[in-house]
C-alpha positions in Angstrom: -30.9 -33.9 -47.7 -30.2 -37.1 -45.8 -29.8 -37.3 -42.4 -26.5 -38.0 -40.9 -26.1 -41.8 -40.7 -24.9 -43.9 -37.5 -25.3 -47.4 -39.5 -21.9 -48.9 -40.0 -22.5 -50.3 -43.4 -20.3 -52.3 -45.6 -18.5 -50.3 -48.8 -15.6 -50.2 -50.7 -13.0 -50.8 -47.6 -15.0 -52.7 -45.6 -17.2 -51.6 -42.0 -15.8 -48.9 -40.3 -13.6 -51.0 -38.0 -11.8 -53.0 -40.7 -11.0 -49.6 -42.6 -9.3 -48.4 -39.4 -7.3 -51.2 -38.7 -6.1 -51.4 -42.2 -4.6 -47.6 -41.4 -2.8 -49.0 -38.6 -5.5 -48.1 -35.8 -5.8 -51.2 -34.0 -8.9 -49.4 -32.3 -11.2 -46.7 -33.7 -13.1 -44.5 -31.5 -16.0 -43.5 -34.3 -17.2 -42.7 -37.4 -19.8 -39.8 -38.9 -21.1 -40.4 -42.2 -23.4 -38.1 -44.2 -24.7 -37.8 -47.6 -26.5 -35.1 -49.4 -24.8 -31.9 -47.8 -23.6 -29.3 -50.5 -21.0 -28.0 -48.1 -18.6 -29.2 -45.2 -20.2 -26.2 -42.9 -23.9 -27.8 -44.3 -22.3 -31.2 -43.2 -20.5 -30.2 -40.4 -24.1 -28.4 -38.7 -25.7 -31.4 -39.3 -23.2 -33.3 -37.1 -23.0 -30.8 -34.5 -26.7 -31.0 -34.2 -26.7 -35.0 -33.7 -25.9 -35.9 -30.3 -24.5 -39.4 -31.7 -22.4 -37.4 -33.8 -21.4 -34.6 -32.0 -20.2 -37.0 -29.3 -17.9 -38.6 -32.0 -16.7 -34.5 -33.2 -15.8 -34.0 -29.3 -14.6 -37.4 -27.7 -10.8 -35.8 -26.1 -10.0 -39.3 -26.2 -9.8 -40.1 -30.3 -6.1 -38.1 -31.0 -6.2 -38.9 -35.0 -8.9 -38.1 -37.8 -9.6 -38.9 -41.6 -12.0 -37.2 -43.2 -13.6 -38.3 -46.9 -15.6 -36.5 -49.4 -17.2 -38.6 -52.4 -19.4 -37.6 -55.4 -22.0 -39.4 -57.5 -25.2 -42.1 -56.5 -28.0 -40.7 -55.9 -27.3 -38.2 -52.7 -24.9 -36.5 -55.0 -22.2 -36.0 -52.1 -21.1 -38.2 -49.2 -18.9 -37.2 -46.3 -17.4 -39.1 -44.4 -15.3 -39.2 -40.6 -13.4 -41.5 -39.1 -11.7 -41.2 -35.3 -9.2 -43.1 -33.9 -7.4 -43.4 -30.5 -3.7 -43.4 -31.2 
């Protein structure tokens, strides 16, 4: 399995940021990105365990979430978070 990832990386969409404002979020408050979990409570451990991560799961100040599952490449599945203020 592959770690949980912090790297904002560029994909279909753009970085992180860009995605967010194109959703009308003028200002995201984080993004957890995984690949490689078989389940969202495999996924969702993983995350917990991450203090990175976890702070992004319990930040009272993000009020919206979208949340992304993919299939395919070579980590099989990719999961996917994204927070944002209001």
């Amino acid at each position: 399995m592959r770690r949980p990832s912090r790297r904002p990386a560029a994909r279909e969409g753009g970085p992180a940021a860009q995605r967010t404002r194109t959703l009308g979020y003028s200002n995201g408050s984080g993004e957890n990105i995984a690949a490689g979990y078989g389940t969202p409570a495999a996924v969702m451990t993983a995350w917990m365990n991450s203090p990175g991560h976890r702070a992004n799961i319990l930040n009272c100040s993000s009020r919206a979430i979208g949340v992304g599952i993919g299939t395919g490449g070579s980590y099989g599945t990719y999961w996917t978070q994204d927070f944002g203020y209001s």
